[in-house]
Every structure is written in structure tokens, then in C-alpha cells.
NULUMTOR-775783 format. One line per 4 residues: number of its first residue (from 1); their letters; for each residue x, y, z of C-alpha. Coordinates in steps of 0.25 Angstrom, whole numbers. Each point is the difference from the previous one (the first is absolute). Layout:
BEGIN
NUM	a	X Y Z; ... $
//
This chain:
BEGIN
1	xxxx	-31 86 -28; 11 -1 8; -4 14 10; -14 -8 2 $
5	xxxx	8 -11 6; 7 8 9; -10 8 5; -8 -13 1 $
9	xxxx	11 -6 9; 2 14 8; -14 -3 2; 1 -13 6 $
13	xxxx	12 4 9; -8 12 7; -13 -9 1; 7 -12 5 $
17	xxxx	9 6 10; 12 -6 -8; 9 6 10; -7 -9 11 $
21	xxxx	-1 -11 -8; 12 -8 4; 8 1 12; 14 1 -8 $
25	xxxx	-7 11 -10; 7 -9 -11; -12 -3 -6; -4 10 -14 $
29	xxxx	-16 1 -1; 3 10 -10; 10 -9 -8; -8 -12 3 $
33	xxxx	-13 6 -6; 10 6 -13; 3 -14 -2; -14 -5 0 $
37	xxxx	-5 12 -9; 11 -5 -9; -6 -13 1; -15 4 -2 $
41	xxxx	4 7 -11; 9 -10 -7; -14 -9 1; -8 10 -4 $
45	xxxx	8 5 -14; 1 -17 -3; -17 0 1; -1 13 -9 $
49	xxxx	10 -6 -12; -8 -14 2; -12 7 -1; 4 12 -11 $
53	xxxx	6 -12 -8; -13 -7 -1; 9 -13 7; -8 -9 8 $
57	xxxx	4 -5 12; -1 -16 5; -10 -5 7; 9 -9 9 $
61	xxxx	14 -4 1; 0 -14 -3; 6 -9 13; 12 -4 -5 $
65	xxxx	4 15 -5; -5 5 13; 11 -9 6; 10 3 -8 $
69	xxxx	-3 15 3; -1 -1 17; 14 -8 0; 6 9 -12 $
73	xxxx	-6 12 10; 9 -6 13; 14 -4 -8; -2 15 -8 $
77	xxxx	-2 5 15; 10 -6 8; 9 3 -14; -1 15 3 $
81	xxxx	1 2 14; 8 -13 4; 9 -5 -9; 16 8 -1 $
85	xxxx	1 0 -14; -12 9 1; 7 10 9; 3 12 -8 $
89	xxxx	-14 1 -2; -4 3 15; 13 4 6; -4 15 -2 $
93	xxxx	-12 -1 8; 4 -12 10; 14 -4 9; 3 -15 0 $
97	xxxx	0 -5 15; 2 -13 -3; -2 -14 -7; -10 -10 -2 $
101	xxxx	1 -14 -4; 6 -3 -14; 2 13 -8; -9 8 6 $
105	xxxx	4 13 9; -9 9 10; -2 13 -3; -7 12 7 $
109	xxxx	-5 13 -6; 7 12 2; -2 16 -1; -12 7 2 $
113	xxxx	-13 5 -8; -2 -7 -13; 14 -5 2; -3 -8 12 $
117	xxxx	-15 -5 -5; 8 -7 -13; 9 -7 8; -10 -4 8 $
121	xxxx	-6 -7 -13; 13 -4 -3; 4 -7 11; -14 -9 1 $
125	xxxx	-2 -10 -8; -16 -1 3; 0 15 -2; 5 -1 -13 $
129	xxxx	-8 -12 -5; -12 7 -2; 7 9 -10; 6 -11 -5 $
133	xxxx	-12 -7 -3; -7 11 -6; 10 2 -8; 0 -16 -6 $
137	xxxx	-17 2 0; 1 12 -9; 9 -9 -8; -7 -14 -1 $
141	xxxx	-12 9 -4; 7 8 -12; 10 -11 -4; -4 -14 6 $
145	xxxx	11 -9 -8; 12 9 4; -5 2 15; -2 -15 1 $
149	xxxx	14 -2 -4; 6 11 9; -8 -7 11; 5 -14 -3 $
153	xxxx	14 6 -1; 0 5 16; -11 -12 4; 11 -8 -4 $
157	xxxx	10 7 8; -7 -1 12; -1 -14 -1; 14 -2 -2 $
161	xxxx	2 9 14; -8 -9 6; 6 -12 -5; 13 6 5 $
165	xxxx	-4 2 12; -5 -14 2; 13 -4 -4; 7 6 11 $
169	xxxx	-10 -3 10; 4 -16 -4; 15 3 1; -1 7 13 $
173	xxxx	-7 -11 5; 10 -10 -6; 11 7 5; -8 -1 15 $
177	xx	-3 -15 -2; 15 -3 -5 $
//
């Protein structure tokens, strides 16, 4: 599978004109269309085991479960490709320049190919958030109670950040009034 991939990305790099694509020729097609094979294909497995199993999947996401997802799909996000205690995990395919507010640091992806493209992924929260999301989806449908309970977990991290952040929004103006 993984020579159909490549020759499908080649593919996309001679039809496209990936070496015109961007002005700095930093940007993989090739890698970029590996990475969304992989993807396709991830989806693509999870829909033949549901259907091989004999599973059904839901008819809807109830609202509240469908928040809890979208701000457990931001936190898990920003997690990955903000936060510094998750560092080691990019490092090989990013170079910090930076930092953010709170714990959060700036990456950018790094290398070339393949290399460069997860990087790139890595280094983009609303890249990554489709993966993420998938990823929660395919779990809500096969194991509802323990998804809901993973997606409480980081909703309610993501609340305290915002709370946090509201806090020193207050000090900071306190400390300007004072």
C-alpha cells in the first residue's frame, strides 16, 4: 500500500507543478498528499471494521456530546502543537522560535519531503484538529461512555485555560488601575 501512495503523491508533484507551487519551494505536495493518503486511509480501515463487525454507526451525536468533542478537539489541538510539555513530540519535525502566552511555544516545521509536511501538521493547530476529531468520532462511535469521558477530561481543561486567562486579564487590569 505504501508504493500506491507514493507513486500517488509523485503523481500529484508532476501534475501540479509542486516545484512552482510556492515561491520558497518549502512546501511538500508529495508529503502533503502522503499525509492525506494516510488519513484517507485510516478513515477508510475504521468504515471497513464497523461494517465487517456488523457495528452500527449513530445517527447523530447528541448536542451536548458534540460540544464536548469540538472543545475537547481545540484543547487536544492546542495540546500537541502549543503546549511545551508536549515538545519532544514535535521537536523532530519542528524548531521552537518562540513563545506564546501561558505555556505555549511557537514552532515551525522543519526538513524537507515527508519530514517537512508532518511538521507542518505538527506545528498547526487547525491542521491537526481534523485528525484529532476523526480520531474522537471514530471513538464516540465504537466506545461512547469512555469517549465522553475523555472528552469531558480535556473540555474541562479548556475551560480552566480560559478561566486562567480571564484571571490575568483582571490582574492586569488591576494592576493598570492601581
Amino acid at each position: 500500500m505504501s508504493g500506491a501512495m507514493d507513486q500517488a503523491a509523485e503523481t500529484v508533484g508532476r501534475v501540479t507543478g509542486a516545484d512552482e507551487y510556492s515561491e520558497e519551494g518549502e512546501v511538500s505536495l508529495r508529503g502533503l498528499a502522503t499525509l492525506a493518503g494516510v488519513y484517507a486511509t485510516g478513515a477508510g480501515v475504521f468504515a471497513w471494521r464497523m461494517r465487517a463487525s456488523g457495528r452500527q454507526l449513530p445517527e447523530r451525536i447528541p448536542p451536548l456530546d458534540l460540544l464536548l468533542m469540538g472543545v475537547a478537539t481545540y484543547r487536544s489541538s492546542r495540546l500537541l502543537t502549543k503546549d511545551k510539555v508536549t515538545s519532544f513530540l514535535r521537536a523532530p519535525f519542528t524548531r521552537r522560535t518562540g513563545s506564546l502566552h501561558g505555556a505555549e511555544v511557537m514552532d515551525v516545521p522543519r526538513g524537507h519531503g515527508l519530514h517537512r509536511s508532518v511538521g507542518e501538521l505538527l506545528a498547526c493547530p487547525f491542521c491537526v484538529a481534523m485528525w484529532i476529531a476523526s480520531g474522537l468520532t471514530m471513538g464516540y462511535a465504537t466506545a461512547p461512555r469512555a469517549t465522553r469521558l475523555v472528552t469531558s477530561c480535556l473540555s474541562s481543561v479548556a475551560l480552566s485555560d480560559w478561566l486562567q486567562y480571564a484571571w490575568s486579564l483582571t490582574q492586569q487590569k488591576a494592576e493598570g488601575e492601581g
